[in-house]
N, C-alpha and C positions, 0 to 999 in steps of 0.2 A: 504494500500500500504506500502510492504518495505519501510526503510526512505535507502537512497543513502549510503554506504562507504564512508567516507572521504578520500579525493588521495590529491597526492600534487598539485602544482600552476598550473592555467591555464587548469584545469582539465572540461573533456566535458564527460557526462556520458548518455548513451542513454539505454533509458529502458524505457518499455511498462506500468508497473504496471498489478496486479496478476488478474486473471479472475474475475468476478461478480460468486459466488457459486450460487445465486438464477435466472442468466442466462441459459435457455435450451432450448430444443428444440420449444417449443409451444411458448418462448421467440421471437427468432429467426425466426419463422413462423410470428409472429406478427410485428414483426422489417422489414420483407420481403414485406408484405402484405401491410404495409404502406408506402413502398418505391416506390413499385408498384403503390400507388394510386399519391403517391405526383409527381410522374414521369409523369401518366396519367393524371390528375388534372392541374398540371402545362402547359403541353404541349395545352390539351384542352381549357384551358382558355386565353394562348396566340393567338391558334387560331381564340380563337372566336372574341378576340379581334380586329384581323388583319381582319377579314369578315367584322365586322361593320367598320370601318374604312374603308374599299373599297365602300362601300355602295355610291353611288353617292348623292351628296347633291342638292340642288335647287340651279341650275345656276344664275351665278349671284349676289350672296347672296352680303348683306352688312357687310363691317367687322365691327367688336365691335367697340363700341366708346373709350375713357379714361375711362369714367364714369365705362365701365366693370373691369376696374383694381383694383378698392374700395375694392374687396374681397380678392386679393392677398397682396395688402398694410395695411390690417387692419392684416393679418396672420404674415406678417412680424411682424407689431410693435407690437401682443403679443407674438413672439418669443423674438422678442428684451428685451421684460420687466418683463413679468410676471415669466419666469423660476426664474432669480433672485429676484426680488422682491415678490412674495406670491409663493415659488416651493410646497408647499405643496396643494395648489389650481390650481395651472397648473396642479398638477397629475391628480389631479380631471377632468379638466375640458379642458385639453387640445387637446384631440380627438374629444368631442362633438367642439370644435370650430373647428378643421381643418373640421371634416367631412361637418358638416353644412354649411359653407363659400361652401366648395366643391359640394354640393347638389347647391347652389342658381345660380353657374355660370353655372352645367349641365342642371338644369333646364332655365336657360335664353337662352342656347344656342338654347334645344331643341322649346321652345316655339315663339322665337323670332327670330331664324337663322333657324329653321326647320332645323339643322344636327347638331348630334352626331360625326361626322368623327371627325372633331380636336380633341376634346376629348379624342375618341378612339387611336389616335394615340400618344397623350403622355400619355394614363393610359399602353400602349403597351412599350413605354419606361421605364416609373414606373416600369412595371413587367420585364422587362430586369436588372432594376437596382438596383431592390432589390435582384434579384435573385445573383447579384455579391455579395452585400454587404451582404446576410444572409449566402453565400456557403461560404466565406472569413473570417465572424465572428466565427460564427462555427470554421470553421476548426485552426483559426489558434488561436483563444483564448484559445484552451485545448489543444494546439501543445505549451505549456508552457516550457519558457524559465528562468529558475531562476536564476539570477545572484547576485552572493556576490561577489562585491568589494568596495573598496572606490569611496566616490563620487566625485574624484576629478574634477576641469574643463577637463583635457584632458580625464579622461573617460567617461564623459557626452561627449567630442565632439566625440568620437570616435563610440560612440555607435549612435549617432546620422546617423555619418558619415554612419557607416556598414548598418543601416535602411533606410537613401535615397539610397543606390546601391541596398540595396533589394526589395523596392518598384519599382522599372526598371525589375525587375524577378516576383514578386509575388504580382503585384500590391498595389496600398499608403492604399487602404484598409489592405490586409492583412499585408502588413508589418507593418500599426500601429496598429494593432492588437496582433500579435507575439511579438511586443517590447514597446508598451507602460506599462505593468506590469513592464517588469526591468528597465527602465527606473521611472516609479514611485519610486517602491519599490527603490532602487539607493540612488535617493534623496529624501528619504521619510522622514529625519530629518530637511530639512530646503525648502521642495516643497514652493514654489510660483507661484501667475501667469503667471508668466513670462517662468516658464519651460514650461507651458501647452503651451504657444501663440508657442516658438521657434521648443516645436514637433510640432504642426500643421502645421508650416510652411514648415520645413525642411522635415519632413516625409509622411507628409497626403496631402501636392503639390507637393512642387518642385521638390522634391527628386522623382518624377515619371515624368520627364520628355524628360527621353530618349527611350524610347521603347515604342510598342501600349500598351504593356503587364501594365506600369505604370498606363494609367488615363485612363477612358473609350471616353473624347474625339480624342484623339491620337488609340484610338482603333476604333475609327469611321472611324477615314482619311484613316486606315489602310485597312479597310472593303472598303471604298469610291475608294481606286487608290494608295495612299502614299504606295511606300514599305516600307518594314519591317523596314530595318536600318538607314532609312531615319533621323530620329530626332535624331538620335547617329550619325551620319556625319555630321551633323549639327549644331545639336543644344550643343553638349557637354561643347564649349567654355564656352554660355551662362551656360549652370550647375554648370561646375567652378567655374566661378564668385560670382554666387548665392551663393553657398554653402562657400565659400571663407568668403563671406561678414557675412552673418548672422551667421557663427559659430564662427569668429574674435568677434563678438559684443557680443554671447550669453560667450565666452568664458570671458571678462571683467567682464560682470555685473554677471555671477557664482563666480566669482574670489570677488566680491564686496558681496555680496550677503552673501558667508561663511566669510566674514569678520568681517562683519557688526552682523552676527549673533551671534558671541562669543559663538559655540558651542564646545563642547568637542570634541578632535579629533577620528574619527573610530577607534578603536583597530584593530592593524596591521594583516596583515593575507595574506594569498594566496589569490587572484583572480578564481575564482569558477563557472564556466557555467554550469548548470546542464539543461538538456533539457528532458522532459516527453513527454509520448507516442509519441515516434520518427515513429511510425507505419503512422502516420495521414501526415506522407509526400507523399505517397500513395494520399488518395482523394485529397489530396493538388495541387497534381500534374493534377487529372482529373478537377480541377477546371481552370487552366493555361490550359489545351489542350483544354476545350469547349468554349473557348472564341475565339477561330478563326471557333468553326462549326456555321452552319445558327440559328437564332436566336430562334427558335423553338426548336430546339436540345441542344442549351444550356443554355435555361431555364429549359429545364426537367433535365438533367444531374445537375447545379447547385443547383436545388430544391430538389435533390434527394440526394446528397451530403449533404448539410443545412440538412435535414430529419432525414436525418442516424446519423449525429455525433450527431444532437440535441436528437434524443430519447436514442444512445445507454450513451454519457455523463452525460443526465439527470438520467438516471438507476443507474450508478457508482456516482453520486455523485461527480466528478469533474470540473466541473462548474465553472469557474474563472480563477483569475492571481495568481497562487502560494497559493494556498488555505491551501497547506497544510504544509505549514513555520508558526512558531508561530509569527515572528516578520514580517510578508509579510502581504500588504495589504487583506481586507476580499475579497469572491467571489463575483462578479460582475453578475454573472449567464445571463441570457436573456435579463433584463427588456432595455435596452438601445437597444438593436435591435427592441424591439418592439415599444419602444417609439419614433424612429427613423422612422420605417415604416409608423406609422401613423402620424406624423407631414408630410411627403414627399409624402404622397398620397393627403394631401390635397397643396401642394405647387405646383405638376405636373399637377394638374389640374385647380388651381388657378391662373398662369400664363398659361394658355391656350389663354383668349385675349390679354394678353401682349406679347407673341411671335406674333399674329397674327398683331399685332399694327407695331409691328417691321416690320413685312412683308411686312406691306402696308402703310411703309415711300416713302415719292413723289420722286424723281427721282433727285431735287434738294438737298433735305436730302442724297439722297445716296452718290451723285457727292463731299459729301462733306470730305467723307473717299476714303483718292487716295494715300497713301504712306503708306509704312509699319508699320511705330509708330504709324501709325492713325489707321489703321486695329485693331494693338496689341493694344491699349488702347480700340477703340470701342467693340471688344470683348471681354478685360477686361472688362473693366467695367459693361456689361452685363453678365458676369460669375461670377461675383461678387456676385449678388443679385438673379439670374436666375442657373436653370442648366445648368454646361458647355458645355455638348454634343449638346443638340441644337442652341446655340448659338455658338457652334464652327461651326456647319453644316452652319449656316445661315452665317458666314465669310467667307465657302468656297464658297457658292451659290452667295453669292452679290462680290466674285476673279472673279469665271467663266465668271460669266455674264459682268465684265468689261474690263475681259484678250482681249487682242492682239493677243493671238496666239490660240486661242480654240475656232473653227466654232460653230456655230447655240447654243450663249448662252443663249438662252430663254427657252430652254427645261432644265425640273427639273432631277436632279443629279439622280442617280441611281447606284445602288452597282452591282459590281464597274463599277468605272468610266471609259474610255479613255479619258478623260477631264481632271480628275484630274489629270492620271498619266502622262500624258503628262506637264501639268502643273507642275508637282514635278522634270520635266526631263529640264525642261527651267530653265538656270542659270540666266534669269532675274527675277520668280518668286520665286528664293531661298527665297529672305527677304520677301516678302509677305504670303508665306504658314509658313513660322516661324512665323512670326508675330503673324496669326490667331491660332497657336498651344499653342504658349509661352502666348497668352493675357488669352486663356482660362485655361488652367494648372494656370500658376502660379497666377493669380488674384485672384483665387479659394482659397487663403490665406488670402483675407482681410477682410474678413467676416465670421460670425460660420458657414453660411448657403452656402456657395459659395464653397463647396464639403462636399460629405456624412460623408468621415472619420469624418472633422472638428465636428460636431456634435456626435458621437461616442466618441470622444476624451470627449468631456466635460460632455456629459452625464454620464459617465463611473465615471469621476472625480468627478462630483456632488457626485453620489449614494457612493462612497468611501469616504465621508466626506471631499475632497477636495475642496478648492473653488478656482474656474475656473474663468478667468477675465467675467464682462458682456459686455451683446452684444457690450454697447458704449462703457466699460472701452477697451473691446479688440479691436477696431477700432480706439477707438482719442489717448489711453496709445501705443499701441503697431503696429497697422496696419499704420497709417499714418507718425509716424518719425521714424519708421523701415523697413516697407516692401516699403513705396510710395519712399522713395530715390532713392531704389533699381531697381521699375519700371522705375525712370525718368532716370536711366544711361541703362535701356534696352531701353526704345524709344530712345535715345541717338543713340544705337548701332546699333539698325535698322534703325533708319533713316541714319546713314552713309551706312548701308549696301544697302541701295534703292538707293544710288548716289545724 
């Protein structure tokens, strides 16, 4: 590839990079033919997935005890330990433990519940939600952004800034995706953990919590009855503030941070955007249109997008964040989406009895979330440690079921809803559907594992010789006297907004 002209300040330079000479026709055929299959492949195996999961179970059935939770809580505490403490033996060995944990609870179910349906039904989520997070990675890791400027605090906040407004457009995946290289590279003289915890916070949650288009559970409510512009009427205040809060503190301890470090100062220069294969805004775009078709449709289109950029970038050799700056971090190529897939195939299926536990809380447990800070913490807290999509579902199911104003709440939700939207239309349940939106988005920051980006983020950083806080240091260092303040002035806000 050409290297860029030099222009003057604030200069944005959009180009393709030159053909692949060993690209042709029987290329091309083969690039076709595979798209074809992954298109076919993907759709097929959603379906079949959605068959067994209809499949009726034995009436009746008893749900799991505690006891079935062992295999989801041992997956947890070797995420929590072993990447940091032995990562050269978690590469090893980290798939054969997800997979195996995940084999013992399908086979309990099948032997002891006699049904597969629960199962089926979040490996069917699983396949929805890699399919965002492989079509996002893709597309937007070789949709390279290369930025040279100083790393002062106001350009780290600013960049930060322009990445939560773009996660509300292109989702917390792809926008951490697209900006976590310059954002590295930036502060690639004095990185700490403390940059890695405030992108995750600020980019890979919060910063998606205006639009369906930001977090896939806000893409549920949207599917579910919530319209479009629902959580931007609403919830924006709340973003504010967030954003307000945690860039004022990240803005200090950068300020503290280059002080303390007594490094030489940047040699001065123009500020420099240069942006690569600007073409890839194209699928980028078919990946934001297939997230409002039926879920069958856009798993094939997302899978098939993932397919194409993955075979034709792997051909060309572009692979990474700025791969090709001598002083730019190395490429990062695949292995973090793959290591990513397989940890979360065994986590979606591993919490199969612990959502079902949740389910089948007594009627006294449920009576016991009745006000909106209660909702937003109850779903936080379960988004935290659980995916947020269904535990945001299951905060709109345990609303319906105790709304005032929405007949026959015994019957289970269904896309879409008149339930919901009625529900989103009542200015008494304004603070309660915040509630259950804002617990699952934003709690999805206090843990690596409480959204997919968070894990992308650090996987990414590991393999670039960065070191990322651990599980505990980014929980008791950074999640608890940064982000838990932050919750208790949102329950605050919501409980004054319930009256």
């Amino acid at each position: 590839m050409d290297k860029p002209r030099s222009a003057s300040a604030t200069l944005i330079r959009l180009y393709c990079g030159s053909a692949n000479p060993n690209t042709g026709r029987h290329a091309a055929r083969r690039m076709a033919a595979a798209l074809l299959i992954a298109i076919g492949g993907g759709m097929l195996a959603f379906l079949a997935i959605r068959i067994l999961a209809a499949v009726p179970s034995e009436q009746n059935i008893r749900p799991p005890t505690w006891l079935w939770c062992a295999p989801f809580i041992i997956l947890l505490s070797a995420i929590a330990w072993l990447p940091w403490k032995w990562p050269r033996f978690w590469d090893w060995i980290g798939f054969p433990v997800s997979a195996g944990l995940a084999l013992l609870i399908i086979a309990a179910y099948g032997m002891r519940l006699h049904t597969l349906s629960p199962i089926a039904n979040n490996i069917s989520a699983y396949v929805q939600f890699m399919a965002v997070i492989a079509a996002f990675y893709c597309v937007c890791s070789n949709l390279r952004i290369n930025l040279r400027c100083r790393p002062t605090p106001a350009n780290n906040i600013l960049l930060l800034l322009v990445a939560a407004a773009m996660a509300n457009v292109i989702g917390t995946c792809g926008a951490t995706m697209l900006l976590i290289g310059p954002f590295l590279n930036m502060n690639r003289r004095h990185l700490s953990p403390m940059h890695i915890f405030f992108f995750v916070a600020v980019v890979a949650n919060i910063g998606g919590l205006l639009t369906p288009l930001g977090d896939p559970p806000l893409m549920a409510g949207y599917l579910y009855g919530v319209p479009f512009w629902w959580m931007l009427m609403h919830a924006w205040p709340m973003w504010c503030v967030s954003m307000g809060f945690l860039l004022s503190i990240f803005y200090w301890l950068q300020r503290r941070n280059i002080e303390n470090a007594d490094l030489p100062p940047p040699s001065p220069g123009p500020a420099v955007v240069e942006i690569e294969n600007f073409w890839l805004l194209v699928p980028l775009a078919f990946c934001i249109t297939a997230l409002f078709l039926p879920a069958p449709l856009r798993v094939g289109i997302l899978t098939a997008v993932a397919v194409g950029v993955a075979i034709l970038f792997r051909r060309t050799g572009l692979v990474g964040l700025g791969a090709h700056h001598s002083e730019a971090l190395p490429a990062i190529g695949y292995g973090p989406l793959r290591e990513m897939a397989s940890l979360f195939l065994g986590l979606f299926i591993t919490m199969t009895p612990v959502l079902a536990m949740i389910g089948h809380l007594p009627p006294a447990a449920r009576r016991i979330i009745g006000t909106p800070a209660e909702y937003f913490l109850a779903v936080g807290a379960a988004s935290s440690a659980l995916d947020n999509t269904p535990t945001y579902i299951a905060g709109l199911q345990l609303k319906v079921a105790a709304s005032e104003h929405v007949r026959r709440p015994s019957r289970p939700l269904v896309m879409p809803s008149k339930r919901i939207t009625a529900l989103a239309a009542h200015p008494d349940s304004t603070p309660y559907l915040l509630g259950i939106a804002m617990g699952a988005v934003m709690f999805g920051a206090m843990t690596w594992i409480g959204n997919g980006p968070n894990l992308l983020v650090e996987m990414i950083a590991r393999r670039q010789g960065i070191e990322p806080p651990s599980f505990g240091g980014y929980v008791f260092r950074y999640s608890i006297p940064i982000l838990l303040p932050l919750m208790a002035v949102m329950a605050g806000w919501l409980w004054l907004l319930g009256g």
